[in-house]
C-alpha angles and dihedrals in degrees: 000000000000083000091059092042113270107163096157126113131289119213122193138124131300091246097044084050082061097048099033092076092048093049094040089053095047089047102054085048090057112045104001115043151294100238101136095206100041087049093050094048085055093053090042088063107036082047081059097039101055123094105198115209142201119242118252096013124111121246132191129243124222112262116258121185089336099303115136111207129165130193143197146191140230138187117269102179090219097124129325119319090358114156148211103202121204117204125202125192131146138265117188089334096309122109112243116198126207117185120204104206090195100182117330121220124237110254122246087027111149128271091358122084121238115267115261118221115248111253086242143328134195090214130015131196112200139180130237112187092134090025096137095033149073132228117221113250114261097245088058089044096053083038091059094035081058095044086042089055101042091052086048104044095054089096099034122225127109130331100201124200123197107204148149117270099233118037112004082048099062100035085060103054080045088073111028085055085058094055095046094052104043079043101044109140095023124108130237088203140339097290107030127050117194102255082073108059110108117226115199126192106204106182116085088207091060091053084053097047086044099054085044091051096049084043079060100050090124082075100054128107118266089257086054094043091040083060095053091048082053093053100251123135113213090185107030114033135160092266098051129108126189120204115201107162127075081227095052083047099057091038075056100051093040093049100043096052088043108052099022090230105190098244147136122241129189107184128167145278106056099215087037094242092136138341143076088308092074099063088057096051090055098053094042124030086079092058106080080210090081139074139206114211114194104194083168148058117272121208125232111263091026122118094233089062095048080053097055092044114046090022087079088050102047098254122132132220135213125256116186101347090314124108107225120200108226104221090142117102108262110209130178131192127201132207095052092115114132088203120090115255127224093293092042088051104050085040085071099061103025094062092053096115083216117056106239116241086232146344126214123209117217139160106026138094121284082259107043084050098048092048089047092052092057091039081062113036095096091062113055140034094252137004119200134185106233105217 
């Protein structure tokens, strides 16, 4: 939009305008350029260009032709600083509301609190990405993330976890913090407790995400917040080892397939197309020491989906041009998205104190939608499945 001239304004909230810049950069890396200056001017403009905004307080539109609108945003619990947003015009001198659900956030998810349904809403426009399915409970999740470690760290080596730097990241050191610390003293097996299991962050964009969400603490959840009055550190605690340099990274690698050191490693990109992640996939997946761990979707035609599918069975896939055994164990473990279910998602509009008009389904399979839509037919006036 800024390369076809976009210089309005860019709402969002104050802790979106924090995290905008990181992603933006990381992205033009990635996929633009490296051109330092050309990177810096961008950031300069998008930096003038942002309007941060507090959450819950109404904020007015530009006019256009005449037409007065405010907005406001409320928390989604997504990821950091995610909202719904609420819009309010008029319509022959009678507010109309018209809620934009964005993607809501999975209750109970660590460090972000649970969406709150909006009081009413003439329209709202709703997602449906889990529509037809349910999320294990989080007590189960962090259960089966123990029993997973404990099976693959009987031979040492490395648990590696392919994730996402911002969101599924976090949400992971969340909880293995909170393993290590109820299970402090004990031992995972004969030769290894687990104080001493060393936890390692590879993604430099992830170190930056996790110093930006600590610098954010003021948006956590109270159990989040009631760890950092007791002087724990989800994010940063005393196991934990950070890699920034490409150099660091391959030492890492190289140490890590060569020793069998028992660790755990998170490295980028989620669906390993691309990334740290792929390095230590290509040293590893053909020692049966070793263990993959998917905590996330993987996408058709990804490698981490190829992984997922012919690792169980013994196949191999090819990284850069070179066909890999997998004889490392391939896990996955479900209940780690960060979108509402089903539940989550009626919740939303069947705790609204006034019935919506209508509700619109939008971003989700035919058969998310269509499940959705039934889920939600008893709670509004219409349901409609947005094409």
């Amino acid at each position: 939009m800024l390369a076809a001239g976009f210089t309005g304004p860019i709402f969002c909230s104050e802790a979106s305008a924090h995290l905008l810049p990181l992603v933006l950069e990381d992205a033009l890396k990635v996929g633009v350029t490296r051109d330092e200056q050309l990177i810096n001017g961008f950031l300069r403009t998008i930096a003038r260009q942002i309007v941060p905004c507090k959450f819950n307080a109404w904020v007015e539109f530009p006019a256009f032709n005449g037409i007065k609108a405010h907005f406001r945003l409320k928390k989604a619990g997504h990821i950091l600083g995610s909202a719904y947003v609420e819009i309010k015009h008029w319509v022959a001198g009678k507010p109309f509301l018209t809620v934009f659900s964005g993607d809501l956030g999975a209750p109970y998810s660590p460090l972000l609190p649970a969406p709150k349904p909006p009081y009413a809403a003439d329209i709202v426009v709703i997602e449906s990405t889990y529509g037809d399915k349910l999320h294990d409970n989080r007590r189960d999740r962090i259960k089966r993330l123990e029993q997973a470690l404990l099976h693959s760290l009987q031979d040492n080596g490395t648990v590696l976890f392919p994730a996402f730097s911002i969101g599924r990241t976090q949400e992971l050191l969340y909880e293995l913090e909170t393993l290590i610390h109820r299970l402090r003293g004990k031992k995972i097996h004969q030769h290894l407790g687990w104080d001493e299991l060393t936890v390692i962050v590879d993604s430099p964009l992830a170190a930056k995400f996790n110093v930006a969400y600590q610098q954010l603490a003021a948006c956590w959840d109270d159990e989040a917040l009631k760890r950092l009055q007791e002087g724990r550190h989800p994010l940063n605690f005393s196991q934990l080892y950070t890699i920034d340099s490409h150099a660091e990274h391959l030492a890492a690698v190289n140490l890590l397939s060569s020793t069998r050191k028992p660790a755990i490693v998170i490295a980028a990109s989620g669906m390993c197309e691309g990334g740290r992640v792929v390095n230590y996939l290509k040293a590893m997946l053909g020692d049966p020491v070793h263990q993959v761990v998917f905590v996330g979707y993987q996408a058709r035609g990804t490698l981490g989906a190829a992984i997922q599918q012919y690792g169980p069975r013994g196949g191999y896939v090819n990284i850069d041009g070179q066909r890999i055994d997998i004889k490392a164990e391939v896990l996955t473990l479900s209940g780690y998205s960060a979108h509402a279910d089903q539940q989550g998602l009626t919740r939303f509009i069947k705790g609204m104190r006034k019935r919506p008009k209508q509700v619109r389904i939008v971003h989700g399979d035919v058969d998310a939608k269509k499940a959705l839509q039934t889920a939600l037919a008893a709670y509004a006036d219409k349901v409609v499945i947005a094409e």
